[in-house]
C-alpha positions in Angstrom: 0.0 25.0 56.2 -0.8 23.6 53.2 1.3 20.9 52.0 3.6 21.1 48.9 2.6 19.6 46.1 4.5 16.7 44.3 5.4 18.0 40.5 5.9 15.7 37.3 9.6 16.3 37.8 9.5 14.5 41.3 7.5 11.7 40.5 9.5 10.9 37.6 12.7 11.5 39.9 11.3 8.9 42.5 10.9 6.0 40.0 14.0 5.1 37.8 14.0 1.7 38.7 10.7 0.6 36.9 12.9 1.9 34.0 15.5 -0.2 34.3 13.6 -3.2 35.9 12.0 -2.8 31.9 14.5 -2.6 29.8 16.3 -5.7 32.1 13.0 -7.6 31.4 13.5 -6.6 27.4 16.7 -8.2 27.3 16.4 -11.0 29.4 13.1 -11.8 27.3 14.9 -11.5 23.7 18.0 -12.9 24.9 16.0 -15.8 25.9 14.1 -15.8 22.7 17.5 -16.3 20.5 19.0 -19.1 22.1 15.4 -20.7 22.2 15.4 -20.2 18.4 18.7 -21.9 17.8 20.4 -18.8 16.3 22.5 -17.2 18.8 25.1 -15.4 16.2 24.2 -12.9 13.4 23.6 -14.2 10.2 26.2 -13.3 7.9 26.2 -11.9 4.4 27.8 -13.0 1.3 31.2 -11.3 1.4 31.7 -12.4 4.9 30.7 -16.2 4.9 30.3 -16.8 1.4 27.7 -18.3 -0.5 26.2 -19.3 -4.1 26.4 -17.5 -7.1 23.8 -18.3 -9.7 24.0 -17.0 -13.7 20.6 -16.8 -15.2 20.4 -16.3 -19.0 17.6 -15.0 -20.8 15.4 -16.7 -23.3 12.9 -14.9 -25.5 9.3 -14.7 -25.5 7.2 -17.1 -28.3 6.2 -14.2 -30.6 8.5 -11.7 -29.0 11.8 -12.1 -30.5 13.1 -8.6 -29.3 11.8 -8.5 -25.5 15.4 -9.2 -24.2 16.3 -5.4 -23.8 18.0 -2.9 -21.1 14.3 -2.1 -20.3 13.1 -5.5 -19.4 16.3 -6.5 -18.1 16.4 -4.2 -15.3 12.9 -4.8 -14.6 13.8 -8.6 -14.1 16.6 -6.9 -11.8 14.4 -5.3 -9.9 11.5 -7.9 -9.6 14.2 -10.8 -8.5 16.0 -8.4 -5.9 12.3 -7.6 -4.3 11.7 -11.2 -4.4 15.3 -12.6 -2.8 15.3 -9.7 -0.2 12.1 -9.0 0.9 12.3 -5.6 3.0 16.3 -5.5 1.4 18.6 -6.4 4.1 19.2 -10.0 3.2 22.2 -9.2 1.0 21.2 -11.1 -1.9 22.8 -9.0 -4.9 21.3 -9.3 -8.0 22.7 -7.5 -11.2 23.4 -7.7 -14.7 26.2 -9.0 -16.6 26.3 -7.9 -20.5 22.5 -8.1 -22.5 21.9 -11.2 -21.8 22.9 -12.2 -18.2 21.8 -11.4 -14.6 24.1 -12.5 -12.0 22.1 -13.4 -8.5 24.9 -14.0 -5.8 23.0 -15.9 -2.3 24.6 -15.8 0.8 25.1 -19.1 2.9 22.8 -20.5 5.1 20.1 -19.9 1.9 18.4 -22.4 0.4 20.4 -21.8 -3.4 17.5 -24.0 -5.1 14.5 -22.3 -3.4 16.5 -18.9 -4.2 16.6 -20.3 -7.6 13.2 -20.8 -8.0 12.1 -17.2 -6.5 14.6 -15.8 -8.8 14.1 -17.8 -12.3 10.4 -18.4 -11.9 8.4 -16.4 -14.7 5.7 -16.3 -12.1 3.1 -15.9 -15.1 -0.4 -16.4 -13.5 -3.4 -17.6 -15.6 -7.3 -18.3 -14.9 -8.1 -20.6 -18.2 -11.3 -22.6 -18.6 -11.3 -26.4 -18.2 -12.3 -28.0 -21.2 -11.5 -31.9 -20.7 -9.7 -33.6 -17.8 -8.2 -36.7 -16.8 -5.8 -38.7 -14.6 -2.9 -38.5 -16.7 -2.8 -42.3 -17.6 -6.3 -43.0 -16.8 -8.8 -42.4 -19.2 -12.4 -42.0 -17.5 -15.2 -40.5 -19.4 -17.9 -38.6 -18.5 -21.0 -37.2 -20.4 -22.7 -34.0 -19.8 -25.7 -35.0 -17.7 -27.2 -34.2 -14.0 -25.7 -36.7 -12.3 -22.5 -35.3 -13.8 -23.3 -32.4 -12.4 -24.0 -34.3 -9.4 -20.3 -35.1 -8.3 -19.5 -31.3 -7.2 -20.6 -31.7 -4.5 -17.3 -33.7 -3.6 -14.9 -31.2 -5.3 -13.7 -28.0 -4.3 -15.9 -25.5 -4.7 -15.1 -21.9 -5.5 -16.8 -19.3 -3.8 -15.9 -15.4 -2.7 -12.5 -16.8 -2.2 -11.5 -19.6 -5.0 -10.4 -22.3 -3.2 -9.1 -26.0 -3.9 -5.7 -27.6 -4.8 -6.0 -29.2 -8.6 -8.5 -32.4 -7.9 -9.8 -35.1 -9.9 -12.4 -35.4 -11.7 -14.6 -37.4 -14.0 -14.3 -35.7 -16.8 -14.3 -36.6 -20.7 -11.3 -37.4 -22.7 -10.8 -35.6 -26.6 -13.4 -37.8 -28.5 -16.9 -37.4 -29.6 -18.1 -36.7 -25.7 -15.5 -34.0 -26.2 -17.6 -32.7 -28.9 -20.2 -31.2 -27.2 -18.3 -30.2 -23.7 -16.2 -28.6 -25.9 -18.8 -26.5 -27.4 -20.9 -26.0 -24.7 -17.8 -23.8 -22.8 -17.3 -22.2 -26.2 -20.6 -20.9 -25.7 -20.0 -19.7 -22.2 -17.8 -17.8 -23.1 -18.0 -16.7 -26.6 -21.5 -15.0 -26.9 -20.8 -15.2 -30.7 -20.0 -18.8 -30.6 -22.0 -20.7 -33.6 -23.2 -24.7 -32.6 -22.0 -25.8 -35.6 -18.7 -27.2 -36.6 -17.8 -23.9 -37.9 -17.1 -20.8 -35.6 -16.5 -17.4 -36.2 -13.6 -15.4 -36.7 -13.4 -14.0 -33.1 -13.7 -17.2 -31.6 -11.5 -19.8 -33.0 -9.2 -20.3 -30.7 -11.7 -21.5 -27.9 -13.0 -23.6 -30.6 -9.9 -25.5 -32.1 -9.6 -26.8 -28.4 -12.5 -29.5 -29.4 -12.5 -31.3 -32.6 -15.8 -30.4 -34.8 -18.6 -32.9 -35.1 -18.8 -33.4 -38.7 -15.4 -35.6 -38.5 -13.1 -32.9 -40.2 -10.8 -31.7 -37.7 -8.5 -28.6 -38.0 -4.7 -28.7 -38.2 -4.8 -26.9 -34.5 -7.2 -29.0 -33.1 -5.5 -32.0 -34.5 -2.3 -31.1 -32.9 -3.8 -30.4 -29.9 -5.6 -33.9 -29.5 -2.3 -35.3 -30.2 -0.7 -33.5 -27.8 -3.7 -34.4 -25.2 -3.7 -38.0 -26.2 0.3 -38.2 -26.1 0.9 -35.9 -22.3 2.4 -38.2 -19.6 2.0 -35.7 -16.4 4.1 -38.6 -14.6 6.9 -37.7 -16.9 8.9 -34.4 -15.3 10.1 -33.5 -18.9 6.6 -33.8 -20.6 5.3 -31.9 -17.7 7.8 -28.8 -18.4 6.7 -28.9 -21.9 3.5 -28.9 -21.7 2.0 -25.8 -23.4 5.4 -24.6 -23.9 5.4 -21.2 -26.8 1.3 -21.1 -26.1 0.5 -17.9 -26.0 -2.3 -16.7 -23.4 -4.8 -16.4 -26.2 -4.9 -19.6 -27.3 -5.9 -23.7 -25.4 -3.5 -25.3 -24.4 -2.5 -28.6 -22.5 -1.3 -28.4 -19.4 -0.8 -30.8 -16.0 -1.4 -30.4 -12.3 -1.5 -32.8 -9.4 -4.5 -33.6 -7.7 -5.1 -34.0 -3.9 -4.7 -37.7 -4.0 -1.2 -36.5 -5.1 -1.6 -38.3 -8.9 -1.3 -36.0 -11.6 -3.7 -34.8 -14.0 -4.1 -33.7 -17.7 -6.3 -30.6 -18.8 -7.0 -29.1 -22.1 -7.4 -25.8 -21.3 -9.6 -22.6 -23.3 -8.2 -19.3 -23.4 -6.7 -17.2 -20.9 -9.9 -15.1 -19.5 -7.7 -13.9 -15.9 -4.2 -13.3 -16.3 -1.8 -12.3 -13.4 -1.3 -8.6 -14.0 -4.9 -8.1 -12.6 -4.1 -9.4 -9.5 -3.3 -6.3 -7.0 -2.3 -8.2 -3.7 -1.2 -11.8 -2.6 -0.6 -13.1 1.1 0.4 -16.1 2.3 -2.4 -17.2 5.3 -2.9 -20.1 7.5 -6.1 -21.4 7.1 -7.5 -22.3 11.1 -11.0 -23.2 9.7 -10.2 -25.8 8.0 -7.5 -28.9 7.7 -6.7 -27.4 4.2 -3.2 -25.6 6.1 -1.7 -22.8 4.5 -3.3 -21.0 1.5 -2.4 -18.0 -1.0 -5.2 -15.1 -1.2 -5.3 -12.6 -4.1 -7.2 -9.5 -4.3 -8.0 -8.3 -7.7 -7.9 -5.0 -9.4 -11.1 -2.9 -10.6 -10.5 -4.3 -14.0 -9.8 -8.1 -12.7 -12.8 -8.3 -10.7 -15.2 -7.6 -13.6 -13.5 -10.2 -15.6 -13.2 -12.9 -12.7 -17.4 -12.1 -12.3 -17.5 -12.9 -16.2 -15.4 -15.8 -16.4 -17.1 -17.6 -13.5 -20.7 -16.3 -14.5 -20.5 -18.1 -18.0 -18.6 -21.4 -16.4 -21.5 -21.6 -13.9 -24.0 -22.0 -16.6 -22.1 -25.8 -17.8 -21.4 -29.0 -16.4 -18.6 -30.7 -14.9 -16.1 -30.3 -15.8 -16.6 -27.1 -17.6 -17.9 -25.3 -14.8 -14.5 -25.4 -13.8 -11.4 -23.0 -14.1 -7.8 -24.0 -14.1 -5.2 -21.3 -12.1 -2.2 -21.8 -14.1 1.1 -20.8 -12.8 3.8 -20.9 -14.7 2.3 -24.0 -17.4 1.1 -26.1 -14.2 -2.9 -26.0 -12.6 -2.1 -25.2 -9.0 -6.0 -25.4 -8.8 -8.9 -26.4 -10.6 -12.0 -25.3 -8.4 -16.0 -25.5 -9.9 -18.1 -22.4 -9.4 -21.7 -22.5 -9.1 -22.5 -18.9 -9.7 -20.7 -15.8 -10.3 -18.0 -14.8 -8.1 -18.1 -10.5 -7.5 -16.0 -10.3 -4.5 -13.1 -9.5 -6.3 -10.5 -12.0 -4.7 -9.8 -15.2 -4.5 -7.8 -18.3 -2.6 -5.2 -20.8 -4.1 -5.4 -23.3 -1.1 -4.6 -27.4 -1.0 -1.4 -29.0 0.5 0.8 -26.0 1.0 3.7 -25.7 3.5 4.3 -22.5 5.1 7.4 -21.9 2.8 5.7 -22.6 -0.2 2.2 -20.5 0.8 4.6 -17.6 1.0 7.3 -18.1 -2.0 3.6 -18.5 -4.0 2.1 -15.3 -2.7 5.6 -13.3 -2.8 6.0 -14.2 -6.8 2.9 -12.9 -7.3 2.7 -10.4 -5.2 5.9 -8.6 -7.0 4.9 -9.4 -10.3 5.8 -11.6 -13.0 9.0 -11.4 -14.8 8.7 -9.9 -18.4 11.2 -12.4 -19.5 12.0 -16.2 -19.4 15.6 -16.9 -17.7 17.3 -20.5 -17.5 20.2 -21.1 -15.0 23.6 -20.4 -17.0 26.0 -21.8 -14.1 25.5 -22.5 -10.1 29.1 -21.8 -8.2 29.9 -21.7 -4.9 31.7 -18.1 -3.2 34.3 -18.4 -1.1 34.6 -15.4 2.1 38.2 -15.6 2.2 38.6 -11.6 1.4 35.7 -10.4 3.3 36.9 -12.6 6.6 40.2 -10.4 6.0 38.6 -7.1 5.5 36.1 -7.9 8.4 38.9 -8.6 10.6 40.3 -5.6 10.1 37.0 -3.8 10.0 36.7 -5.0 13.6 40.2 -4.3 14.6 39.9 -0.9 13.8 36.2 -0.2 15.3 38.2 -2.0 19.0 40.9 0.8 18.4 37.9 3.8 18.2 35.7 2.4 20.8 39.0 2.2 23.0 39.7 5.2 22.3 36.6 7.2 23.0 36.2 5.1 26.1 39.8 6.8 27.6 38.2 10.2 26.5 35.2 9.5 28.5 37.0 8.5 31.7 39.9 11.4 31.2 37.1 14.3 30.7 34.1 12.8 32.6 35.7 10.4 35.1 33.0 9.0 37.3 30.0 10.2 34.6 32.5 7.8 32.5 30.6 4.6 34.1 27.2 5.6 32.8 28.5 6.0 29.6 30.1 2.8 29.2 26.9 0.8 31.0 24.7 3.0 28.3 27.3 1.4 25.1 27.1 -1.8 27.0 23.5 -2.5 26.8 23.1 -0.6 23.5 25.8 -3.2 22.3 23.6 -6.1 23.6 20.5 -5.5 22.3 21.2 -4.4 19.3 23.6 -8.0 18.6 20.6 -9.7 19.7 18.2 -7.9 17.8 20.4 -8.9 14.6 20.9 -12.3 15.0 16.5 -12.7 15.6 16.3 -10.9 12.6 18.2 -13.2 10.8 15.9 -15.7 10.8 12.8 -13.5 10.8 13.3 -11.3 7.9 16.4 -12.6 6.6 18.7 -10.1 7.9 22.3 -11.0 6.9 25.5 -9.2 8.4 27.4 -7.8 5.5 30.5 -5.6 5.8 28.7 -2.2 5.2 26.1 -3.0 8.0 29.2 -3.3 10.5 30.0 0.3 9.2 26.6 1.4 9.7 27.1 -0.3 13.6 30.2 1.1 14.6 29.2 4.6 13.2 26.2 4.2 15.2 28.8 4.3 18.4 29.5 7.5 17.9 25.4 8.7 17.9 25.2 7.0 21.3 28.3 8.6 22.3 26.9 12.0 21.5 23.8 11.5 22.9 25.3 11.2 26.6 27.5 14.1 26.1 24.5 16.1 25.5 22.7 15.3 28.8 26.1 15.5 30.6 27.0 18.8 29.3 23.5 20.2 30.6 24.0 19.1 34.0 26.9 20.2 34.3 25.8 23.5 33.3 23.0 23.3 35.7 26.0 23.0 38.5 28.0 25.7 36.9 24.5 27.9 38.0 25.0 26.9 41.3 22.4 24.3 41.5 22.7 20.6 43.8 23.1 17.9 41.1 19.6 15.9 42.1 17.5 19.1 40.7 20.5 19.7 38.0 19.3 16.2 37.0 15.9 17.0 36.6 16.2 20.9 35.2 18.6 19.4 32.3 16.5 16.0 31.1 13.8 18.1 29.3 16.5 20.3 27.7 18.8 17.3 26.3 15.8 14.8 25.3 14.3 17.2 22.7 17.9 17.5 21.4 18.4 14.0 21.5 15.2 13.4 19.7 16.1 15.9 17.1 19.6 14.5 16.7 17.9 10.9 16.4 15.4 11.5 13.8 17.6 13.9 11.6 20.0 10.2 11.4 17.1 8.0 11.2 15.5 10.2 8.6 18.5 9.8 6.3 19.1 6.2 7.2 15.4 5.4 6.2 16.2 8.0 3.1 19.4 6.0 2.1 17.4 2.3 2.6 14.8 3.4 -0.2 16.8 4.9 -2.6 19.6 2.1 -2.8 19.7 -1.4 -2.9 22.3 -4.6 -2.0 24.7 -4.1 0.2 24.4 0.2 0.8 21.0 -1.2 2.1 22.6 -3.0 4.9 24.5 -0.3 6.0 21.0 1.8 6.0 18.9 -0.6 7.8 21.6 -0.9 10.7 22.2 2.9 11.1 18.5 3.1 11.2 17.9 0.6 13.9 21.1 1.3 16.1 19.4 5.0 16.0 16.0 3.5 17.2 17.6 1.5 20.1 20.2 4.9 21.3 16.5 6.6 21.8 15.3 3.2 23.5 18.4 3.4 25.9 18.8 6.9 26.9 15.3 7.2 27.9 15.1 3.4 29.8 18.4 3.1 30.8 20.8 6.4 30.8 18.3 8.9 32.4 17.0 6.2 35.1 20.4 5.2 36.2 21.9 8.9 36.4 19.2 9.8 38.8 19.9 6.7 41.0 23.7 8.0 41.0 22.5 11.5 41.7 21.5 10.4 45.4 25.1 8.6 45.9 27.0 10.6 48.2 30.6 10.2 45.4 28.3 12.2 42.8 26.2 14.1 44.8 29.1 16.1 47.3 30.9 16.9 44.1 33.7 14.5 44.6 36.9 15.4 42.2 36.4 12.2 40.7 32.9 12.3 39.9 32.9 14.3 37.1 30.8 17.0 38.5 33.1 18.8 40.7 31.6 22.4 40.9 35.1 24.0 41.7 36.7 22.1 38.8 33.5 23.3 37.1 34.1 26.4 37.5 30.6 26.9 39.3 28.9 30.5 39.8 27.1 31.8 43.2 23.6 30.5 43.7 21.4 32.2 42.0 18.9 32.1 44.8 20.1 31.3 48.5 17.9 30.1 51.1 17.5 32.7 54.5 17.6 31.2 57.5 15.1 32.5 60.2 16.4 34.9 62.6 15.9 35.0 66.5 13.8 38.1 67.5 15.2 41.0 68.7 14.1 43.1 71.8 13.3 46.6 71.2 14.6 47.2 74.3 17.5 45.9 74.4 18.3 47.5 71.5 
């Protein structure tokens, strides 16, 4: 006789304990994991532990005296809440107050001047031509020959990806050397650019940069050697006002620190690069070299021709015009050479970086700059007085509902009861776990509507065991032993589960890109609590019914187990097994 053969439903019947033997190892692992990481609570949001609330005001643009507008303003909104949150669920609120005002409110445990800095920087990227350079307070001069030429090799050099923290080089300072370095870029760039003193029409701004070598000097290119000649970089204040009401069009002075950490002075050409042609940013660690953590940008269709152009013509001069100054926000971040021109479309901002500011960097530019200039109004504290309360009675109330379906589930299910509560316990544990690791990893913050979104979430787990209760016990209502009740009913129950899962995850994900502050947090919990009631039922509910189904209390129908057939109400098999009768004598009979 041929032996019977072992179906899906069997083998998956035989092994529940690798199931739960997983998801124990899942929570011993992240369990683990958030105590090693120091953060062992949830971090909280701004109405329940309080925080810092910051007032920027806005500032017009040189040139622009009616960009402060709804328009702009809510763009600013928009950018600085993409900035502060990252994926959203950090609670940071950003809004505006009257025409002027945007109010950013930070919950504790943030850094309020790094959030100040991601919020009020302008983030306004340029790649401008180096002109003339020198240690601010050290005037070394520099002619354009080989050997000048010659010291490169010891500076950063900018290849497919533009590497090099602002260094320092020998470069000339705004005199007669000046004079011809100055002219020589000007005809890098400008193809129309005359050798004289005089220039044309379309490019006399590159040229008012140098002073003209027949002694008479322009009012701009006076003002800007007197600017050059009077820039302290040492001084913080000169620093921030360096260049400040220069439009992109035009040189400028500027300042950036070199990687022997003294600063530097630049007089800078035009803006050829600006940061609305960069399409991507990322913060990377660099393991190939000591440089640490860089910034890589990818450039648009239109921004890679222009990066090609700008480093084609600065590869034809000499140091230091063969350089080009990234200028973020009036300070050279970087100030690499090039040697020929650069086609890859990208490029690298790369020098002594830490992690925090590789990524701050990259996330400013990856969101965009801000289309107006803000100053910090006011910098208060927030006190959590009123959202303790409300919390407290948030809490008090979800005790009183989970208490509350936990008698239902023992009155109407009684020994099925236990499952159910193990199912809510472990749900309960991973997903306080998984909050307070995200804290720290994504900036997750705990905010009154994302203890809604938990609690609600109670009631999706709830349903889902009711489902795959209610089919087994309309498995024994057909007449059928629980252990192949068990196995007929999964299949049924886990596509509706499923269904019932996505349809709530499909809204929560819905509600998380449609809104923003704290309707987020509600979103993003309700979405995850859903993710982790599919994780559990299938690892940890279905497994651990199956191991009860071979207990004697559950499997004999015992009154108290919940799956009493009488009480059940439980028809006639459908199918009844014949026993094998003794043969009968013909004879006999």
């Amino acid at each position: 006789m041929a032996a019977p053969k072992k179906g899906r439903s069997a083998s998956a019947q035989s092994r529940p304990g690798r199931s739960l033997a997983l998801i124990l190892i899942a929570i011993v692992a992240l369990t683990g994991g958030m105590f090693l990481s120091g953060h062992s609570t949830p971090r909280l949001g701004i109405d329940l532990a309080g925080g810092t609330s910051i007032t920027l005001e806005a500032k017009n643009e040189p040139g622009q005296p009616n960009a402060i507008n709804k328009t702009n303003m809510n763009t600013a909104v928009d950018i600085m809440n993409r900035r502060v949150n990252g994926l959203g669920v950090s609670e940071a609120e950003v809004q505006t107050q009257g025409d002027r005002n945007i109010i950013v409110n930070i919950p504790k445990g943030t850094n309020s001047k790094q959030a100040l800095a991601q919020v009020g920087t302008t983030a306004k990227l340029y790649f401008r031509p180096v002109l003339v350079t020198e240690v601010s307070g050290k005037a070394a001069t520099a002619s354009p020959s080989p050997s000048a030429s010659s010291s490169d090799s010891s500076k950063d050099k900018a290849t497919d990806k533009a590497t090099g923290k602002a260094t320092s080089s020998s470069s000339a300072t705004p005199s007669a050397t000046a004079t011809s370095q100055g002219r020589a870029v000007t005809d890098a760039l400008k193809a129309d650019a005359t050798p004289s003193g005089s220039a044309s029409a379309k490019s006399s701004a590159s040229t008012a940069a140098t002073p003209t070598p027949s002694g008479s000097v322009d009012p701009a290119t006076a003002k800007l050697q007197a600017q050059y000649a009077a820039l302290d970089c040492t001084d913080k204040a000169a620093r921030a006002k360096a260049g400040d009401g220069v439009k992109a069009t035009d040189p400028t002075v500027a300042c950036g620190q070199n990687s022997s950490g003294q600063w530097q002075k630049y007089v800078l050409g035009p803006a050829e690069v600006s940061g609305t042609d960069i399409k991507s940013a990322a913060a990377v660690f660099d393991t190939q070299s000591a440089a640490g953590w860089k910034v890589t940008m990818d450039f648009t269709s239109g921004g890679s021709k222009k990066f090609a152009d700008i480093t084609g013509k600065l590869a034809k001069n000499q140091s230091p015009q063969n350089q080009f100054a990234i200028v973020l926000d009036g300070e050279v971040v970087s100030d690499p050479y090039v040697s020929q021109a650069l086609t890859g479309g990208n490029a690298e901002i790369s020098g002594s970086f830490t992690q925090t500011e590789a990524q701050d960097l990259a996330n400013m530019l990856k969101y965009g700059a801000l289309p107006l200039t803000f100053k910090a109004a006011s910098v208060t504290t927030v006190t959590a007085a009123l959202g303790g309360e409300q919390l407290h009675a948030g809490l008090i109330a979800g005790a009183i509902g989970l208490g509350l379906v936990i008698i239902y589930l023992v009155v109407y299910y009684r020994g099925l009861s236990i499952i159910a509560i193990a199912s809510l316990m472990v749900s309960a544990i991973l997903t306080y776990v998984l909050m307070a690791l995200l804290g720290p990893a994504i900036g997750f913050a705990l905010n009154l509507p994302a203890v809604c979104g938990a609690i609600v979430a109670i009631g999706i787990t709830a349903d889902s065991f009711i489902v795959f209760f209610e089919r087994i016990r309309d498995e024994i209502r057909e007449g059928r032993s629980l252990r192949p009740a068990v196995e007929r009913a999964w299949p049924r129950a886990r596509r509706t589960i499923l269904v019932s899962d996505f349809v709530s995850f499909l809204a929560a994900a819905v509600l998380f890109i449609v809104t923003v502050g704290k309707v987020q947090g509600f979103a993003f919990t309700l979405g995850l609590t859903t993710l982790l009631d599919v994780v559990v039922v299938f690892l940890f509910t279905k497994p651990l019914m199956t191991i009860l189904a071979r207990k004697k209390f559950y499997a004999s129908g015992h009154s108290w187990s919940g799956l009493d057939p009488k009480r059940l109400g439980a028809q006639p098999p459908l199918r009844r097994t014949r026993r094998a009768s003794a043969p009968v004598d013909t004879k006999e009979a």
